[in-house]
N, C-alpha and C positions, 0 to 999 in steps of 0.2 A: 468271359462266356459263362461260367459258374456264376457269378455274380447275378449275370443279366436272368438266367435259370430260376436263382434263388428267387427273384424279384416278378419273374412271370409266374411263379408258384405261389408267390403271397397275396400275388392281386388276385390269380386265379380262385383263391382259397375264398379272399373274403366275396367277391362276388357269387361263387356258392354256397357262402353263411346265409341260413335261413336266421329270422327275427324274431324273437316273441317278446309282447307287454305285457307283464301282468301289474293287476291293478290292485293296491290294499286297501282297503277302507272298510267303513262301518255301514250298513244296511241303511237306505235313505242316506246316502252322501254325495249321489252323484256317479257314481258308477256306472250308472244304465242311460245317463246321459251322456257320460263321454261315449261310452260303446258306443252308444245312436249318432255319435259325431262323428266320430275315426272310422266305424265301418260302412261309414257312407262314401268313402275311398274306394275305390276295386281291388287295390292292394294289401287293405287290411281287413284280416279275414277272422270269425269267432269260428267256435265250434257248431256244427249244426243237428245232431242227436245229441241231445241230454235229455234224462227225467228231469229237470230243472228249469225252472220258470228263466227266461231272459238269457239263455244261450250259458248259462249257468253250470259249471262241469263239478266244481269240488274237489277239482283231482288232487290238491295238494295236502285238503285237511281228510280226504280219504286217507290219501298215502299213506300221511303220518297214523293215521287209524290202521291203518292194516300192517301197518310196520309195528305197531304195538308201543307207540310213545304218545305221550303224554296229550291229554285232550281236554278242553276248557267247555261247560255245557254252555249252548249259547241260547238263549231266549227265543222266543218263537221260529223255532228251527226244529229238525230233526238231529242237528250233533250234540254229541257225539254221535259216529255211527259206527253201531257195532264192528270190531275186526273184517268178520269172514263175509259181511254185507258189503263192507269197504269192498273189500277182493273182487266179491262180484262185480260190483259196481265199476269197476274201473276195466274189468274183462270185458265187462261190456260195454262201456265206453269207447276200447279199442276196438273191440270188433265190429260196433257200426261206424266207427267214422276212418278207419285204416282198412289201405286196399287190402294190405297183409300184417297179420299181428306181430306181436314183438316175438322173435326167435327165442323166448326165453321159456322153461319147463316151472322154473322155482321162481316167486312169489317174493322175490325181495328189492333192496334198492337199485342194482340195476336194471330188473324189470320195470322201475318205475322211471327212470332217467329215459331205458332205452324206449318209452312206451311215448314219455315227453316229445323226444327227438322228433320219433316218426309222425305225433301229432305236427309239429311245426311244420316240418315239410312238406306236410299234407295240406297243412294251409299255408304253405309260405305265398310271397315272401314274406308278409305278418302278420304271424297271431296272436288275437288278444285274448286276454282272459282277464274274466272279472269275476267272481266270485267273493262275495262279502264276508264268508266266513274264514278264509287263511289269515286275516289278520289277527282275531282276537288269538289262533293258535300260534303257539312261540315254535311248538314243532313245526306247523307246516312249513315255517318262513325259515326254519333251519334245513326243512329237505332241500327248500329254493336256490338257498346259498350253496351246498354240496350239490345241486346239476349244474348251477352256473360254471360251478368248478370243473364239472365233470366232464359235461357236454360240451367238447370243441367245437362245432359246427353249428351254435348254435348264441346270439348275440342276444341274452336278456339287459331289458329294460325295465325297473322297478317304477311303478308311480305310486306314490302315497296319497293318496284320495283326503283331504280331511275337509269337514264342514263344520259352522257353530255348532257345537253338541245341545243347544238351544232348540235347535230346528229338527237335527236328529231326533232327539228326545219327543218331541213333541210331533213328527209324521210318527213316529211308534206307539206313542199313546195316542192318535188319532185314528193311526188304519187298523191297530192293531190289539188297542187296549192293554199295551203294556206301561206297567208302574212307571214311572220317570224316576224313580231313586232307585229299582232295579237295574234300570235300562243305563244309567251314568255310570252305576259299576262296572258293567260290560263296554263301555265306551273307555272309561280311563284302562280298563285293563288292555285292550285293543291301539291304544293310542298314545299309552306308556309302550308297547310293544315296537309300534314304528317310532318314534323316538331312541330309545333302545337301538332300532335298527341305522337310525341317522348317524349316534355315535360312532354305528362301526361302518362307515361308507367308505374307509379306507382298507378295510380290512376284508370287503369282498369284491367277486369279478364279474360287476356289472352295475349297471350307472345306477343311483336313483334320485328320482327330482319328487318333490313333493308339495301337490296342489292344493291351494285353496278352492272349493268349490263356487267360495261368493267371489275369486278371482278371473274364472276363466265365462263364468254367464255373459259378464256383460262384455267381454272381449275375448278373441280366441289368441290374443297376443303373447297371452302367460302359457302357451299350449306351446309356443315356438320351439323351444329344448324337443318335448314329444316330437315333433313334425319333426325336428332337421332327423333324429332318431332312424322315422320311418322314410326317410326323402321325399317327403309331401310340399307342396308350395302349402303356405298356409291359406292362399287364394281360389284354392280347389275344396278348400270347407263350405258346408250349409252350414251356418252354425242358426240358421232364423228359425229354428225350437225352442230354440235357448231363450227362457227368458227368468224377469227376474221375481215375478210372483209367487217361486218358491222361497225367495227371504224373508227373511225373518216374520212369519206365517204367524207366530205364537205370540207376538205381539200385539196384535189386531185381535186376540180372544182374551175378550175380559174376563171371562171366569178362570182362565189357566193363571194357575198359583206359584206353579212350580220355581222353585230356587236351585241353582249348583252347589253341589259340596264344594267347598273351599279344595280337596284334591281336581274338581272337576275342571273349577273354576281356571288355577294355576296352570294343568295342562293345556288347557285351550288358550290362555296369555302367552304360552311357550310357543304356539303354533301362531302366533300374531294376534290373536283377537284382542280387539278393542274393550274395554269395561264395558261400556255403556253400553255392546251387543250381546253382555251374558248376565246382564243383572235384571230382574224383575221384579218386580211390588207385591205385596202382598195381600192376598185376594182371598173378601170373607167365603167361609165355608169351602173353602178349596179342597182341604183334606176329605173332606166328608162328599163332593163331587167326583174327586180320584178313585176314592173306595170304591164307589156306585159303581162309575163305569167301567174298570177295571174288572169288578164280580159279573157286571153284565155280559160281556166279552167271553168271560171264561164260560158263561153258561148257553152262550148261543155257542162257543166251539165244545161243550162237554152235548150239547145237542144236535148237534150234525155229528159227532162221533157215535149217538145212539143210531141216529138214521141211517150213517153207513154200515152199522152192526160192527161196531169197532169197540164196542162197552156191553 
């Protein structure tokens, strides 16, 4: 009878574990397409107040902001963000998307676990999160590992998001006008990070699988692991958004010049890539086209900073 007790408590328990995904990757990898895939489900739910474009919360590389550890600046972004703005930010975060805030007065790590929880269950049975900025930070993906620890009641799933840093690089310097030899430092640093995290996938408590982007476009079959995750039939996806004209984009522009660093090069070989999808030719006048558009960039955004009265 104890037996059969113990056994109705454990079934009971995990049938009331709420879920969450979060997603790690680098800005332009794919992230906002899986989101567009999975929460096209009823079950799998984002946040829905943020200041942040694409259901976007930050909550982790706040955390670690406001908890006062260690922060990486990321290129066209606003992180780091200040501590006591983090604070804010996340107070209010809770407060518009939780029916009641977290019972806590002081501002530390179990404010932010307990703030986690009550998001999950608010969106159970799963939430996702995507947020492109917790990867490049090593603190926020160490807050992740200590809730996983912490939070009984709550089943994470890690996805490592990666794409040709080829394709990466080159949507940044196309929407955005950033350098492609800045932008591949910020990509190895980010991708040495989940790497890093792969080694110790025995050493934390919760699963994680990690995706190619030019894997799951043309088939939602490499998504299978995620799906059994959330109890999704895989037959209940749209995936007809998905297609494959975001590949390899930078190969079809003859004036793009750009080359990987040999560190760049190597980590993207560790992640599967093929040579022949990260080497490029060299193309006259490149540098001197980089330059241009790069200072152009920065002077139409130093010129909407004057129009908003922000200079």
């Amino acid at each position: 009878m104890q037996r059969q007790l113990s056994l109705l408590d454990t079934l009971s328990s995990s049938i009331m574990k709420s879920k969450c995904i979060i997603v790690l990757s680098e800005k332009s990898s794919g992230s906002s397409a899986l989101q567009n895939l999975l929460s096209r489900h009823a079950d799998i739910k984002h946040i829905e107040k943020t200041r942040h474009y694409e259901n976007e919360s930050l909550y982790w590389t706040k955390a670690a902001s406001a908890l006062g550890m260690s922060q990486e600046n990321m290129l066209s972004s606003e992180v780091p963000i200040p501590a006591n703005k983090a604070k804010e930010d996340i107070a209010n975060l809770l407060r518009d998307n939780l029916r009641n805030n977290p019972p806590f007065e002081v501002f530390d790590e179990n404010f932010i676990f307990k703030g986690w929880q009550l998001l999950c269950e608010q969106y159970s049975p799963i939430f996702f999160e995507k947020s492109p900025h917790h990867l490049l930070q090593w603190s926020s993906i160490e807050l992740i590992i200590r809730a996983a620890n912490e939070i009984k009641n709550v089943d994470f799933l890690v996805v490592g998001l990666v794409r040709n840093p080829m394709d990466v690089l080159y949507s940044h310097y196309q929407r955005w006008g950033v350098d492609p030899d800045r932008m591949q430092n910020q990509w190895v640093k980010s991708y040495s990070n989940l790497n890093r995290l792969e080694n110790m996938r025995h050493e934390v408590n919760f699963e994680l699988i990690v995706l190619k982007y030019e894997d799951i476009v043309p088939s939602n079959q490499k998504l299978k692991s995620v799906l059994n995750f959330c109890n999704v039939d895989i037959q209940d996806l749209d995936d007809s958004f998905l297609h494959q004209n975001s590949i390899s984009k930078w190969k079809k522009d003859s004036s793009y010049g750009f080359s990987l660093s040999d560190n760049a090069y190597q980590l993207a070989r560790r992640f599967g890539y093929e040579k022949t999808t990260l080497t490029n030719d060299y193309k006259s006048f490149w540098r001197v086209k980089k330059h241009l558009r790069v200072r152009l960039f920065s002077l139409a955004i130093f010129i909407k900073r004057i129009a908003k009265g922000e200079v």
